[in-house]
matplotlib code that plots the C-alpha trace (Angstrom):
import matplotlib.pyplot as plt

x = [-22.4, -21.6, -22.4, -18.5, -18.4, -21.4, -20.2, -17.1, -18.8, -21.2, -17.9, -16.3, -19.1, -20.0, -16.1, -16.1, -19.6, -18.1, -15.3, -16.6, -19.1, -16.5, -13.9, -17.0, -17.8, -13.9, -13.6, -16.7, -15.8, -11.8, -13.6, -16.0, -12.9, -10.8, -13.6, -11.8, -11.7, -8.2, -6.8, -3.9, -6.2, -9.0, -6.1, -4.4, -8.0, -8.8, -5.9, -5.7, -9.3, -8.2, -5.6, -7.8, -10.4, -8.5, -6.6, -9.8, -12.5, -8.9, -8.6, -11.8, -15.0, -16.8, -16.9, -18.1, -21.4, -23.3, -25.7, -29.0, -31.0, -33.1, -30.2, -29.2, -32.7, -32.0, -29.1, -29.9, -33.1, -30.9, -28.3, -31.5, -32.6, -29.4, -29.2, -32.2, -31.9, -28.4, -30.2, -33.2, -30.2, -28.3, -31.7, -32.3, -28.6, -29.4, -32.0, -30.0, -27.2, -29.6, -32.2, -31.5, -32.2, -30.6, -33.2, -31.6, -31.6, -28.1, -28.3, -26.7, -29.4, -29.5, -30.9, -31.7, -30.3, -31.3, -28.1, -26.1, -22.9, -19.8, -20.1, -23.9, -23.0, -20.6, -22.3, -25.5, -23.1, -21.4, -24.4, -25.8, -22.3, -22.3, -25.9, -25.4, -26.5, -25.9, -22.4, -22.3, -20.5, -20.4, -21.7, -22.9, -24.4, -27.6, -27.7, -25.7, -25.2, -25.8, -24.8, -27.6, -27.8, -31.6, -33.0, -36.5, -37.5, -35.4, -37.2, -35.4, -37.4, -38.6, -35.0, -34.3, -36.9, -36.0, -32.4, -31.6, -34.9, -34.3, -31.0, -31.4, -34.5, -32.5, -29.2, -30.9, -31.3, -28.3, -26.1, -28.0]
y = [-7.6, -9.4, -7.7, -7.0, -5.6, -3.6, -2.2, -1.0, 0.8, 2.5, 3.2, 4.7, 6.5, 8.1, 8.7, 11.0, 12.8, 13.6, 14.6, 16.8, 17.9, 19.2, 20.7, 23.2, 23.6, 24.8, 26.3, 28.4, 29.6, 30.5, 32.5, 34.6, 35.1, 36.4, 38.4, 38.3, 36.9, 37.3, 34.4, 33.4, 33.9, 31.6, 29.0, 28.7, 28.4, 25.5, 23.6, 24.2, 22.9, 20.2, 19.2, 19.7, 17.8, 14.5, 14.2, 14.7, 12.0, 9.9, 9.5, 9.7, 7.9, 10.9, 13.1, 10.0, 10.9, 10.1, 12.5, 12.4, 15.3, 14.7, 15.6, 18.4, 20.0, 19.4, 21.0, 24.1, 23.9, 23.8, 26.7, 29.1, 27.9, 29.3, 32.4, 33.0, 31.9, 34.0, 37.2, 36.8, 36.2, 39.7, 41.3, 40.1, 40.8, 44.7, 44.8, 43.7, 46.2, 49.0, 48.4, 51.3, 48.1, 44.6, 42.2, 38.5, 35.6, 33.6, 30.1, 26.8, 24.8, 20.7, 19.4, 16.3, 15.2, 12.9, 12.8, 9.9, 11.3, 13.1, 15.5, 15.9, 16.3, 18.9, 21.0, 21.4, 22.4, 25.4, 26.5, 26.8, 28.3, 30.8, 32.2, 35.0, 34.5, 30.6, 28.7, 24.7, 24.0, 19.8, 17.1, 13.9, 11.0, 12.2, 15.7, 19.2, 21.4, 24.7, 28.3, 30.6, 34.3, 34.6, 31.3, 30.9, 27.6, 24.7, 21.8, 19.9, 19.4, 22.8, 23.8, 21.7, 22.7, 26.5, 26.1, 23.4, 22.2, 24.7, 23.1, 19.4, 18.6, 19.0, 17.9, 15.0, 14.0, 15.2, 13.7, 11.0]
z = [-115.2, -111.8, -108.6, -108.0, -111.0, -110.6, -107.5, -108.8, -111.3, -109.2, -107.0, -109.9, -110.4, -106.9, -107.1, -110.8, -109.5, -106.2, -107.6, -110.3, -107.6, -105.1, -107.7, -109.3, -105.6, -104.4, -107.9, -108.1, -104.2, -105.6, -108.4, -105.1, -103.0, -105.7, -108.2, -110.9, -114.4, -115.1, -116.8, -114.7, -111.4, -113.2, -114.3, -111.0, -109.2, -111.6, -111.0, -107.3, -106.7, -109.6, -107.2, -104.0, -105.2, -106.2, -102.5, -100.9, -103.3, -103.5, -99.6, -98.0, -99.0, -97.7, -101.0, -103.0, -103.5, -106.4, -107.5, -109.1, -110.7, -107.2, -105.0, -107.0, -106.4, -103.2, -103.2, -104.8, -102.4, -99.5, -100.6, -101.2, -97.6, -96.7, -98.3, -96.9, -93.2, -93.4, -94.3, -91.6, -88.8, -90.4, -90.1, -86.2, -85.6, -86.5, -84.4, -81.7, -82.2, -82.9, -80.3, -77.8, -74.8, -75.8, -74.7, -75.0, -73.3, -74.4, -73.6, -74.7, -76.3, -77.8, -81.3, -82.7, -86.0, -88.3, -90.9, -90.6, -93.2, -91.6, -94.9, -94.3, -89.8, -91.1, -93.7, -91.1, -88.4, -90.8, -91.8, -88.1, -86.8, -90.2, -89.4, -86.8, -83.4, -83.3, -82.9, -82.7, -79.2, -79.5, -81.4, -79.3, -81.4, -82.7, -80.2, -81.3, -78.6, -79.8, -77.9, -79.2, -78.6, -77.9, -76.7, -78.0, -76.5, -74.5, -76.3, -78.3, -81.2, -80.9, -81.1, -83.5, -85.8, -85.2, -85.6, -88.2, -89.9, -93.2, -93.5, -92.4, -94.7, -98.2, -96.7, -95.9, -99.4, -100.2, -98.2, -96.2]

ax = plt.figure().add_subplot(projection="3d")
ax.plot(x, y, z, "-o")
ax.set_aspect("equal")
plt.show()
């Protein structure tokens, strides 16, 4: 096989696996939002996200991603991460509301990152702004500027490592 044709192999391959990848992904979240398992609700979610899927693999490069059974560790590494960063925050949001004196100190902090891919930039800034008490405010080459309700430290790779190091190790691998 020559190298062109190699290439476009490996493209059409990056292109089905990111496909695939992103249509369970906008399928599996139709199937959360609506919690059913009617039929027609199921059959309209899988084409949808059918649909979905193919405009967004077909007309960016970003979704091509191809997948190995390292990345999808990784990926399942990253959503417990997550889960579990998203109940910590909901715990230290209670005490907030429920502490009879708020003690904060809000403040507008920076991070490094390390991830090169838009879809990789992107997913680590939702899952910053989705955990309560942090909300991305900019992205600047390798700095996010992050607005977080009780500012622990100013240093950056302090920050950094406080804010987005659950996330950024596994999305890393994930998406570069």
């Amino acid at each position: 096989m020559s190298k062109l044709q190699q290439k476009d192999h490996s493209s059409g391959v990056a292109w089905a696996q990111g496909f695939v990848f992103l249509w369970g992904f906008l399928f599996a979240v139709w199937l959360v939002i609506n919690a059913t398992s009617e039929f027609s609700v199921v059959l309209v979610g899988a084409v949808f996200s059918f649909a979905l899927s193919a405009i967004f693999v077909w007309r960016s490069d970003v979704w091509r991603i191809g997948f190995t059974p390292r990345k999808l560790y990784h990926f399942l590494a990253y959503t417990g991460a997550f889960f579990v960063e998203m109940v910590k925050a909901n715990i230290n949001m209670m005490r907030y509301v429920y502490a009879p004196r708020i003690d904060i100190r809000p403040g507008i902090v920076k991070i490094n990152i390390r991830l090169r891919s838009p879809i990789g930039r992107l997913a680590l800034a939702n899952s910053i702004a989705l955990t309560p008490g942090s909300l991305v405010m900019d992205i600047s080459d390798d700095a996010m500027f992050i607005h977080w309700l009780d500012v622990k430290t100013t240093d950056p790779e302090a920050a950094t490592g406080m804010i987005a190091g659950a996330f950024e190790k596994h999305l890393e691998v994930v998406f570069g």
